[in-house]
DRENDREN-315915 format. One record per residue (C-alpha): x negated, y negated, z; residue number from 1; residue in one letter. Coordinates in Angstrom, 3 decimals, m for minus. Each point is the difference from the previous one (the first is absolute). Layout:
% residues N
((X,Y,Z),NUM,'A')
...
% end
This chain:
% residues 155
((m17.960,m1.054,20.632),1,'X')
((3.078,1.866,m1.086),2,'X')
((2.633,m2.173,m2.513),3,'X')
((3.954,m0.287,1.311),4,'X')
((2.813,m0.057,m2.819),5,'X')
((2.896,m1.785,0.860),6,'X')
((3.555,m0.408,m1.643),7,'X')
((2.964,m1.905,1.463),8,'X')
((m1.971,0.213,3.742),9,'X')
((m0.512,3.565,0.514),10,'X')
((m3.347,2.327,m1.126),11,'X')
((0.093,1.793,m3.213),12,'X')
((m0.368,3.838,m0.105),13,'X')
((m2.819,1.338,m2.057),14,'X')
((m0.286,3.308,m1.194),15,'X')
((m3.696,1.216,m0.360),16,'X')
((0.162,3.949,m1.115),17,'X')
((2.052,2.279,m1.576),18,'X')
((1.597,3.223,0.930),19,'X')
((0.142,2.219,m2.932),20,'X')
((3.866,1.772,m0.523),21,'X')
((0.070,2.813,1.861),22,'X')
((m2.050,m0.820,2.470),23,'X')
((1.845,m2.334,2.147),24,'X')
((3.710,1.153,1.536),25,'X')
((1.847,m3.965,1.031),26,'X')
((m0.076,m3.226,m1.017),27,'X')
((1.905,m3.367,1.413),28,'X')
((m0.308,m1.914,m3.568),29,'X')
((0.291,0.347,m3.626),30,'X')
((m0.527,m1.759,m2.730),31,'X')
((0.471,0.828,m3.725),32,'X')
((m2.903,m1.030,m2.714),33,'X')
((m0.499,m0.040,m3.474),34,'X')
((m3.532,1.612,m1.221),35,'X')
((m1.344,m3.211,m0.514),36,'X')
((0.790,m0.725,3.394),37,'X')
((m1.207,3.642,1.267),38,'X')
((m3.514,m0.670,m1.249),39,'X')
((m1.582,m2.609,2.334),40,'X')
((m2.518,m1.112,2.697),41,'X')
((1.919,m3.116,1.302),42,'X')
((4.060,m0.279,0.078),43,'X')
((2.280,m2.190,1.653),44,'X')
((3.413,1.553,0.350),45,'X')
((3.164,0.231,2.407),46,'X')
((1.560,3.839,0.375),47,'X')
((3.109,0.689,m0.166),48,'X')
((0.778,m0.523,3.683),49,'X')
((m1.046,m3.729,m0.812),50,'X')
((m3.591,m0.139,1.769),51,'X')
((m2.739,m1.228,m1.949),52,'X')
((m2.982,1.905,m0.651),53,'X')
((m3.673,m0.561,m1.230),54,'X')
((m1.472,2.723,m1.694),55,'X')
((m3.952,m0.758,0.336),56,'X')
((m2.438,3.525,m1.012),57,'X')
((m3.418,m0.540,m0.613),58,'X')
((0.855,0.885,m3.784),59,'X')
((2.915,0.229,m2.436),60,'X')
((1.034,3.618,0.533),61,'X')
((3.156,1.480,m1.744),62,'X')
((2.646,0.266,2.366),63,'X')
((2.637,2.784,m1.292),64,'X')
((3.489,0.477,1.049),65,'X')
((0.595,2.109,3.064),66,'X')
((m3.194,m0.806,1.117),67,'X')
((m0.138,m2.697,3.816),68,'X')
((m1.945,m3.231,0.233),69,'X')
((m1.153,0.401,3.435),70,'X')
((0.904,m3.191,2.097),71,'X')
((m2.794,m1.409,2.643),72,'X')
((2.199,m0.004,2.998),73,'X')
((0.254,3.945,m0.870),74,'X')
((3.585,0.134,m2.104),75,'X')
((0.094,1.492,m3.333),76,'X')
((1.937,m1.755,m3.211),77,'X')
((1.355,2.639,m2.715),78,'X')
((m0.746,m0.970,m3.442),79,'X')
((2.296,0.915,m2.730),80,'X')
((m0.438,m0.565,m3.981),81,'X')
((2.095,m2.187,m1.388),82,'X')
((1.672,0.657,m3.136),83,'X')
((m1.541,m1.205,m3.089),84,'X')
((0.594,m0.128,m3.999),85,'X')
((m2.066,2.730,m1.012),86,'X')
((m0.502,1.813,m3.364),87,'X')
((0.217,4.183,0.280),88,'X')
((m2.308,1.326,m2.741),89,'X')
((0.581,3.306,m1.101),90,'X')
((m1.504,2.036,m3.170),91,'X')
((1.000,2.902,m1.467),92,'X')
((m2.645,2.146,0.538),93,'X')
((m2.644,m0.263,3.137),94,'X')
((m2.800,m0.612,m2.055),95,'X')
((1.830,m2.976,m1.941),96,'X')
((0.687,m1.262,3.680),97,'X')
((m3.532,0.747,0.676),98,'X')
((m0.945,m2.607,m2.362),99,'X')
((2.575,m2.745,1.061),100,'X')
((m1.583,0.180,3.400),101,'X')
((m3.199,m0.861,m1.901),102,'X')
((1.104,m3.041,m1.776),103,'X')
((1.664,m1.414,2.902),104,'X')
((m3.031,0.737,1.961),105,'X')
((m2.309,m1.478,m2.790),106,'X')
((1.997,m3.035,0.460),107,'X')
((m0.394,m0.195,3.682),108,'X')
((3.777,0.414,1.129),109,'X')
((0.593,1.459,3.291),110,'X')
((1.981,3.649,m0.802),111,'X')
((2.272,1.799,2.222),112,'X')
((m0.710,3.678,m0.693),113,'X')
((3.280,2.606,0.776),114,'X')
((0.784,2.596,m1.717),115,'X')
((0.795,0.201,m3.757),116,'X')
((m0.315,m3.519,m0.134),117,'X')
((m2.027,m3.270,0.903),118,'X')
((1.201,m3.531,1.557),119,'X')
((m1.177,m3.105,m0.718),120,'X')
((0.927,m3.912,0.690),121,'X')
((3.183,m0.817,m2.680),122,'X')
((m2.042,m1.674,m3.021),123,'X')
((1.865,0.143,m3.654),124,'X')
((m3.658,m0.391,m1.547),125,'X')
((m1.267,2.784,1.757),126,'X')
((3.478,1.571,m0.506),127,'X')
((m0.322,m0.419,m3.867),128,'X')
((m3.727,1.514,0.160),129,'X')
((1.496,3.641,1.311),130,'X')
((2.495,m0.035,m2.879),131,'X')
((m2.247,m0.388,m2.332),132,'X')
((m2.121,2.339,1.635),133,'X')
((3.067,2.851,m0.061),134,'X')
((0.766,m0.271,3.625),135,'X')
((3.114,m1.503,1.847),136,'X')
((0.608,m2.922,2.313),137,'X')
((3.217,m0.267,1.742),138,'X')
((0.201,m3.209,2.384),139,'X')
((1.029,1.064,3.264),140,'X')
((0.259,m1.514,3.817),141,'X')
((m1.998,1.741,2.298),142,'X')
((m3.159,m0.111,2.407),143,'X')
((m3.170,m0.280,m1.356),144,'X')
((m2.942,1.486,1.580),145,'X')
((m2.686,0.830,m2.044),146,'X')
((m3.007,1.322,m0.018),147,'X')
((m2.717,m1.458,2.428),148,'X')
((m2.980,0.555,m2.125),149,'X')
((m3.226,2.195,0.051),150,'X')
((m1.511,m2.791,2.094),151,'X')
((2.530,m1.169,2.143),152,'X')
((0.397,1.943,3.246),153,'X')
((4.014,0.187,1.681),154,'X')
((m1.009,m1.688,3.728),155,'X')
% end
């Protein structure tokens, strides 16, 4: 026996795959998430043409931006990254930069890799840490989409 979801009278949408960017051309919604938000299994939202949506995978998969939650009645929702407070690491030499992505990965912080320089969620201890270390951290206001992980697979 299936389960209904119901808001304000009418059936709630749910969106049970996802269409990696690239590989889907159209979609009728959008909605805009934070990383946070991006890295789930279960989600209640509403896009941005006001419908509400339940996100329900079989396990918390990161979602990036660009990629489509693929709706069960056969639509397609664009996901975009949110802007975030983010710290932009940079070093002045690759191999000191080398070793920042170390220590932040010691500690278990999810890293944005791009070139000449590493992203990471805006914390003024972790901030303090690359100073002292002889790297850089500049706050900045961008999308975050790190790294999934060894382990974790993309959908």
């Amino acid at each position: 026996m299936g389960y209904g979801l119901f808001y304000l009278g009418g059936t709630m949408i749910r969106a049970l795959g996802i269409v990696a960017a690239g590989e889907w051309a159209d979609a009728a919604h959008g909605v805009t998430l934070d990383y946070d938000r991006r890295y789930r299994r279960r989600l209640r939202f509403i896009s941005d043409q006001g419908v509400e949506i339940l996100l329900d995978l079989p396990e918390a998969i990161h979602i990036r931006g660009g990629d489509a939650l693929a709706l069960e009645d056969g639509g397609l929702v664009h996901v975009r990254a949110a802007d975030e407070a983010l710290l932009e690491v940079t070093a002045p030499t690759v191999d000191a930069l080398i070793r920042l992505a170390w220590h932040l990965g010691n500690r278990h912080l999810a890293v944005q890799f791009l070139p000449g320089c590493l992203r990471i969620l805006d914390d003024h201890v972790i901030a303090d840490m690359v100073r002292k270390l002889g790297g850089t951290a500049v706050a900045r206001a961008a999308p975050f989409d790190p790294e999934s992980g060894a382990y974790h697979s993309h959908g």
